[in-house]
DSSP file (Angstrom, degrees, kcal/mol; ACC not computed):
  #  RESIDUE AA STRUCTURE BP1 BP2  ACC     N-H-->O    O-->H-N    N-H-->O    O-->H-N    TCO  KAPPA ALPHA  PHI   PSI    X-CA   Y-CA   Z-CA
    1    1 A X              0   0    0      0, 0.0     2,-0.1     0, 0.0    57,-0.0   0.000 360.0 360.0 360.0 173.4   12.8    4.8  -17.7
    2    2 A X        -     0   0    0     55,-0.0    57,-1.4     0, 0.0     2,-0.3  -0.014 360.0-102.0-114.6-148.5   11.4    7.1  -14.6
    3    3 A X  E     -A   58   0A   0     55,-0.2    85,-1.3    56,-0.1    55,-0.3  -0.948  16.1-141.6-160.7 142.1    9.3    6.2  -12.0
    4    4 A X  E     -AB  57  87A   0     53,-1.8    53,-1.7    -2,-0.3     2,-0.4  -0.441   9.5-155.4 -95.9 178.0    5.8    6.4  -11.0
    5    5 A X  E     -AB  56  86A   0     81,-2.4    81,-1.6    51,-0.2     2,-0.2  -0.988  20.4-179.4-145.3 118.7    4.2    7.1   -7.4
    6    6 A X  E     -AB  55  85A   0     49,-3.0    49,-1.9    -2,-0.4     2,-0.4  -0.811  30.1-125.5-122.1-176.2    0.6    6.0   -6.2
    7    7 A X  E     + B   0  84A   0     77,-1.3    77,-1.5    -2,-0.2     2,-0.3  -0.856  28.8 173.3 -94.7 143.9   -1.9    6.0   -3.6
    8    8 A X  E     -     0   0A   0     -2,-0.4    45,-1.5    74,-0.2     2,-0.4  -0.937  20.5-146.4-154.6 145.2   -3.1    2.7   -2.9
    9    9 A X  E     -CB  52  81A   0     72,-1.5    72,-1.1    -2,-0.3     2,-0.2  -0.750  22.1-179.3-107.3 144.4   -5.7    2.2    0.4
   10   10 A X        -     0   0    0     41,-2.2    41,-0.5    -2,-0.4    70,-0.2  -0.439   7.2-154.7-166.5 104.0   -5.2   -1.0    2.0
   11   11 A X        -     0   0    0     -2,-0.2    68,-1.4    39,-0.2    67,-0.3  -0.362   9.1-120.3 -87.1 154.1   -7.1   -2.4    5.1
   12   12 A X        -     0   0    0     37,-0.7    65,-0.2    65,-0.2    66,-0.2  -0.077  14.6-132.8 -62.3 158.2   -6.8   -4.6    7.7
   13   13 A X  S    S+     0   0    0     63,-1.6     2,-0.4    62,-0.2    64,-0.1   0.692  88.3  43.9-107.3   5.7   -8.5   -7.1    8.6
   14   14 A X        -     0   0    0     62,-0.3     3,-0.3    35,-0.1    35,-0.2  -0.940  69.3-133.4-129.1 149.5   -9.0   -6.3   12.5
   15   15 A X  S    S+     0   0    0     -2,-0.4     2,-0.4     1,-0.2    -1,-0.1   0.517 100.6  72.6 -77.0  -1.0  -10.0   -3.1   13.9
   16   16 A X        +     0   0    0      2,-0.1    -1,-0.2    32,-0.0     2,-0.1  -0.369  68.3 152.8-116.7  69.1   -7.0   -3.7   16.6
   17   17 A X        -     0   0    0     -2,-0.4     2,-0.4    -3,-0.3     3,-0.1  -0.476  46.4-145.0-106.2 150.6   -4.1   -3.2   14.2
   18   18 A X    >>  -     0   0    0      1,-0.2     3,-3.1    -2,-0.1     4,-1.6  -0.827  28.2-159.5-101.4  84.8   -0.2   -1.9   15.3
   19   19 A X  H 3> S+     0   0    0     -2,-0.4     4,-0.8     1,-0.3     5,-0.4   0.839  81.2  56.2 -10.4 -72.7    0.3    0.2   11.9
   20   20 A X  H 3> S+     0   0    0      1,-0.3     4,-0.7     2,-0.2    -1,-0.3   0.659 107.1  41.3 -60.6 -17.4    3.7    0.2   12.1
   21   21 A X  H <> S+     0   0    0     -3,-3.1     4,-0.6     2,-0.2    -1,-0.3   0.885 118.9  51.7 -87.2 -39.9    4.3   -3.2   12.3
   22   22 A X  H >X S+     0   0    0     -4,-1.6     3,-4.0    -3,-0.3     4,-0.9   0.897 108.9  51.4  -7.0-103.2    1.3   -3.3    9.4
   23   23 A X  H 3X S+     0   0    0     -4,-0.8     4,-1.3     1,-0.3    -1,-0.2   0.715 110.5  47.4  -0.9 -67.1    3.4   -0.7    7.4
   24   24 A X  H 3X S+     0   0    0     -4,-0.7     4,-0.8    -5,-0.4    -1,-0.3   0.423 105.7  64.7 -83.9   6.5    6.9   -3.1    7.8
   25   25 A X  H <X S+     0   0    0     -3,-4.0     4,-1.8    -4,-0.6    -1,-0.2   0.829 112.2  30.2 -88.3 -80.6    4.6   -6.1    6.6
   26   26 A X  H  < S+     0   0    0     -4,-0.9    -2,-0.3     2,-0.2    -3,-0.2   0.565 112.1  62.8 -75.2   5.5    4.1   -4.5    3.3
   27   27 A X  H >< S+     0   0    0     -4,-1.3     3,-2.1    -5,-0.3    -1,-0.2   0.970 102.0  60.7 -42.7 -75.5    7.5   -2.8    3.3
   28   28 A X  H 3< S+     0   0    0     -4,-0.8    -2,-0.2     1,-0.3    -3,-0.1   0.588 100.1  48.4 -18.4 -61.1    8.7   -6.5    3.4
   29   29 A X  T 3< S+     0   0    0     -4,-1.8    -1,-0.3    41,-0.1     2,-0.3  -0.048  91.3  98.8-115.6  29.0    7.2   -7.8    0.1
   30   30 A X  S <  S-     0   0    0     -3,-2.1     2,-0.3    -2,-0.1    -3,-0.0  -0.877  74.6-112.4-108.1 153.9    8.3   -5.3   -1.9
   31   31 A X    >   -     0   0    0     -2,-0.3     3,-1.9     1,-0.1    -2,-0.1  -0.441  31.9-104.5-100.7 166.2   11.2   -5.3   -4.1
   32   32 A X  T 3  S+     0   0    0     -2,-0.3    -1,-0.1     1,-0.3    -2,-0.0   0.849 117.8  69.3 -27.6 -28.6   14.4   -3.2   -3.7
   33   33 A X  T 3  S+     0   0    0     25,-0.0    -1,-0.3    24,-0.0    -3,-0.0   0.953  95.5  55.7 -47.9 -62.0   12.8   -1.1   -6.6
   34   34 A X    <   -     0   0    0     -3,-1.9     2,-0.4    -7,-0.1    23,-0.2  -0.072  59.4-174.8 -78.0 149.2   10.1    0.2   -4.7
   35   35 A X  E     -D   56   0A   0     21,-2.3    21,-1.7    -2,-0.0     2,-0.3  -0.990  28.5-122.5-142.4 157.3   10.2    2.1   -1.6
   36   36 A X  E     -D   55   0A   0     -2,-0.4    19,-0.2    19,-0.3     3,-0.1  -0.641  30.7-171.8 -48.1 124.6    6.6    3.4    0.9
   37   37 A X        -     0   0    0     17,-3.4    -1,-0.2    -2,-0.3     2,-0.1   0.854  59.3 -22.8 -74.4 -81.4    7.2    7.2    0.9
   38   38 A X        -     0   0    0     16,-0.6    -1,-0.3    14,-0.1    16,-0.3  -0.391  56.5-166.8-113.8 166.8    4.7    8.0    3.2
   39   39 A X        -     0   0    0     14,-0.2     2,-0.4    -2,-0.1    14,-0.2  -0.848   8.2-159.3-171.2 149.3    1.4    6.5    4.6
   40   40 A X  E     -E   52   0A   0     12,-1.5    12,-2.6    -2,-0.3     2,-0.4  -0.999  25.6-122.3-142.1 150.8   -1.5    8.2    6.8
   41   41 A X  E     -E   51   0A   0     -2,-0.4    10,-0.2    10,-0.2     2,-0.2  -0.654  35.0-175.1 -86.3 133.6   -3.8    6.3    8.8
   42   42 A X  E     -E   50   0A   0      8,-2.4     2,-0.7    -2,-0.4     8,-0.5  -0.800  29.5-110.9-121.9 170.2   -7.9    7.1    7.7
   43   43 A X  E     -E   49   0A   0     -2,-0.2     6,-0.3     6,-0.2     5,-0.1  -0.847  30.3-178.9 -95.7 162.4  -10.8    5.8    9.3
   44   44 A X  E     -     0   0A   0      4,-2.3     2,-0.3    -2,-0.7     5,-0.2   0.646  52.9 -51.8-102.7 -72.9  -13.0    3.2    7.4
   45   45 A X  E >  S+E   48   0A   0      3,-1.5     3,-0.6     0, 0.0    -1,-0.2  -0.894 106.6   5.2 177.9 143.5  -16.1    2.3    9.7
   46   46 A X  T 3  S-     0   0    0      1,-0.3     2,-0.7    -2,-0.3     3,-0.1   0.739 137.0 -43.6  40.2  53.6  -17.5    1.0   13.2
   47   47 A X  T 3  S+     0   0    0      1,-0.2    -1,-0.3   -33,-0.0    -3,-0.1  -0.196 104.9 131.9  77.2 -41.3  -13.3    1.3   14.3
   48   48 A X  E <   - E   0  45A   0     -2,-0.7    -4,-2.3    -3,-0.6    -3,-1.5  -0.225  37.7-170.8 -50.1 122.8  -11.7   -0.2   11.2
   49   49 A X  E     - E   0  43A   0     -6,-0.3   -37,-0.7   -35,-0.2     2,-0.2  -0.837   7.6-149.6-118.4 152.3   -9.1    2.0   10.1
   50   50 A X  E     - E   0  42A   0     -8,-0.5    -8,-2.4    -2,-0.4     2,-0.4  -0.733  13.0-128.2 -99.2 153.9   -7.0    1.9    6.7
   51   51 A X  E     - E   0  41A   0    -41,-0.5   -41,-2.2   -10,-0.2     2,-0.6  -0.940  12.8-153.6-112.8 146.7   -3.5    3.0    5.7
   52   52 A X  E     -CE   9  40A   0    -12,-2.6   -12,-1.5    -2,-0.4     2,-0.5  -0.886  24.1-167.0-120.9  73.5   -3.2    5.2    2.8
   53   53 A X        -     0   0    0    -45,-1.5     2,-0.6    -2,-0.6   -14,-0.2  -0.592  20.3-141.5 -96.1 123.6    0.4    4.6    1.3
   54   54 A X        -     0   0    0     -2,-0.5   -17,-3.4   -16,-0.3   -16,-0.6  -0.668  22.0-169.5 -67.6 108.7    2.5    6.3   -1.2
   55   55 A X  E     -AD   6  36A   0    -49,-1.9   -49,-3.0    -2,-0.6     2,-0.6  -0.945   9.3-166.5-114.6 104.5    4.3    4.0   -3.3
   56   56 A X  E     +AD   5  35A   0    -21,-1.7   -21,-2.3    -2,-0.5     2,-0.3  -0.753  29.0 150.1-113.2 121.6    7.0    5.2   -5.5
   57   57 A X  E     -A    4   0A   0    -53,-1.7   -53,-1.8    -2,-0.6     4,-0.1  -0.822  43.9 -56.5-146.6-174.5    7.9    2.6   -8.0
   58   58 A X  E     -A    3   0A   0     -2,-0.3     4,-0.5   -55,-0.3     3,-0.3  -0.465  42.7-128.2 -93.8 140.5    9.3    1.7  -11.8
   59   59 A X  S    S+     0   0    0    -57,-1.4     2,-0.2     1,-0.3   -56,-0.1   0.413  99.4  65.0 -76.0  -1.7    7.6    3.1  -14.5
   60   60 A X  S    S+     0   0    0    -58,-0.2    -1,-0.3     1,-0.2    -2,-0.1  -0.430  82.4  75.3-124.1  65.4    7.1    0.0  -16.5
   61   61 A X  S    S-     0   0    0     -3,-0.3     2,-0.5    -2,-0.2    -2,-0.2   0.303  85.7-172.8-110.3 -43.0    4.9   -1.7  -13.9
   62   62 A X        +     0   0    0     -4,-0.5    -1,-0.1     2,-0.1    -2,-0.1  -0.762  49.2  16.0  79.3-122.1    2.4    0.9  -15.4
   63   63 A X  S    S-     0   0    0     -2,-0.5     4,-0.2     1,-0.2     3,-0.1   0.338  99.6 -83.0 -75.5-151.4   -0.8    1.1  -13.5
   64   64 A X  S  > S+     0   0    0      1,-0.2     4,-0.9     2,-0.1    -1,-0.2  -0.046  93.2  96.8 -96.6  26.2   -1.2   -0.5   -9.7
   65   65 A X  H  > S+     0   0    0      2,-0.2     4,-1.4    -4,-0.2     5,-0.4   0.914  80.4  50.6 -86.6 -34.4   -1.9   -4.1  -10.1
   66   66 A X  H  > S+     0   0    0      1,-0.3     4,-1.1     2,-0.2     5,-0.3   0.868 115.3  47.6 -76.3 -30.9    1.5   -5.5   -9.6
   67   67 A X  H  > S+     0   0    0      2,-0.2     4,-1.4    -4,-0.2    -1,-0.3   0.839 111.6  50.6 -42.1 -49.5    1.6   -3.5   -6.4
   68   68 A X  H  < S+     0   0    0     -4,-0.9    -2,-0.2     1,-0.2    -1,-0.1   0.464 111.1  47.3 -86.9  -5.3   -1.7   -4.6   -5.5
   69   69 A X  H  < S+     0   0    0     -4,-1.4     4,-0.3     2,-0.2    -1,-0.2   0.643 109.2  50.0 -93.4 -34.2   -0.8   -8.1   -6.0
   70   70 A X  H >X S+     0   0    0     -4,-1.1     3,-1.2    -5,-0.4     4,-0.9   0.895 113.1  54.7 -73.9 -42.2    2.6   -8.1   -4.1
   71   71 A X  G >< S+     0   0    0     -4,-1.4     3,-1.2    -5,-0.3    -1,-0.2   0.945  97.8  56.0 -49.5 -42.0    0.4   -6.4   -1.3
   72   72 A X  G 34 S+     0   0    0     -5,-0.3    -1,-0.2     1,-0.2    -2,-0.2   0.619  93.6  75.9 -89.8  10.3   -2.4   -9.1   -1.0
   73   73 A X  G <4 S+     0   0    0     -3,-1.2    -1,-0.2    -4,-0.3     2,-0.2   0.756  76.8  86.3 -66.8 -34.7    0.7  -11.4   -0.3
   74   74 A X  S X< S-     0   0    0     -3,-1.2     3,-0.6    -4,-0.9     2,-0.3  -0.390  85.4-130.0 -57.9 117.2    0.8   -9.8    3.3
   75   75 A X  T 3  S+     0   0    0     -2,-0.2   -62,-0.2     1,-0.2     3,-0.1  -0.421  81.8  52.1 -81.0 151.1   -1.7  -11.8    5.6
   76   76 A X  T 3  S+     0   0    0     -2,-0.3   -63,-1.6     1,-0.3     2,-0.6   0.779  80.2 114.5 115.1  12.3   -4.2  -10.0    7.6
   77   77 A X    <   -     0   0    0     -3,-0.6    -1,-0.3   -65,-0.2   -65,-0.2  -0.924  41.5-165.8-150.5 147.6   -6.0   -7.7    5.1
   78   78 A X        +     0   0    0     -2,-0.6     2,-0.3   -67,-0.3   -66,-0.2   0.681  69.6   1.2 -61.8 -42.5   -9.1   -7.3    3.8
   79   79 A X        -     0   0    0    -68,-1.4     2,-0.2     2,-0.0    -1,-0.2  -0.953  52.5-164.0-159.4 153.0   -9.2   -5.1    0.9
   80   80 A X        -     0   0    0     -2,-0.3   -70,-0.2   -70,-0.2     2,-0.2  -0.909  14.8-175.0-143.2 171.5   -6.5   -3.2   -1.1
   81   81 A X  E     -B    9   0A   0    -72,-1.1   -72,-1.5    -2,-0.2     2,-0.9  -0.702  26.7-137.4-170.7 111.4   -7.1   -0.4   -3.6
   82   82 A X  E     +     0   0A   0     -2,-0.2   -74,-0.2   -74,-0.2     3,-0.1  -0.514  22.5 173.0 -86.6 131.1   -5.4    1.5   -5.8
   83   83 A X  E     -     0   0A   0     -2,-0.9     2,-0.3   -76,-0.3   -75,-0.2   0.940  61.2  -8.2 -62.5 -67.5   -6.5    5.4   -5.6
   84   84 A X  E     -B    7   0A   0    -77,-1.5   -77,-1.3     2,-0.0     2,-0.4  -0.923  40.8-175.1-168.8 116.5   -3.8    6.9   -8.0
   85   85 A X  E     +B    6   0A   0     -2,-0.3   -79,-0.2   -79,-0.2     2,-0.2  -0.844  11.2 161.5-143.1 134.7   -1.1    7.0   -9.8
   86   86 A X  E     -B    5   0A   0    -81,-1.6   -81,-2.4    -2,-0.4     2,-0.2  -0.534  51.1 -88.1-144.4 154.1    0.9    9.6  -11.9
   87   87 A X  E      B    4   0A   0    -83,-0.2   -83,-0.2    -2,-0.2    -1,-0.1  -0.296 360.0 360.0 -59.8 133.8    4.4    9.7  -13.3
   88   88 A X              0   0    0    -85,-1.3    -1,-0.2    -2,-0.2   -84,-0.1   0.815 360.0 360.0 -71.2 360.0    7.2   11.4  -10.2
């Protein structure tokens, strides 16, 4: 089997956030499978800002829920959402 890559948006739940330690939050609760590519910081609203990561992970997870579930294990966030995801 291959491997897919998504976007998935996933906010904070304070506008006074250190991303990187953020970032190594959800690093953390992923398995060896999976890796963060990438991530860019966007704005949201009234200072709440989001991180936008690129997730490259095994192709029989299929869509983004099991991502989006291992995500909402991390305390401290508000919303997650997956954008997109395509075969690598």
């Amino acid at each position: 089997m291959g491997e897919f890559v998504a976007l998935i948006d996933v906010v904070p739940e304070d506008t006074e956030v250190n991303f990187e330690e953020f970032i190594g939050k959800l690093k953390n609760v992923l398995p060896d499978t999976c890796v963060i590519e990438t991530y860019e910081i966007m704005p949201v609203a009234f200072g709440l800002k989001k991180a936008r990561v690129r997730v490259r992970y095994p192709e029989e997870w299929g869509g983004t829920d099991k991502l989006e579930g291992l995500f909402g294990k991390v305390e401290g966030i508000q919303g997650i959402e997956g954008i997109a995801f395509s075969k690598a």
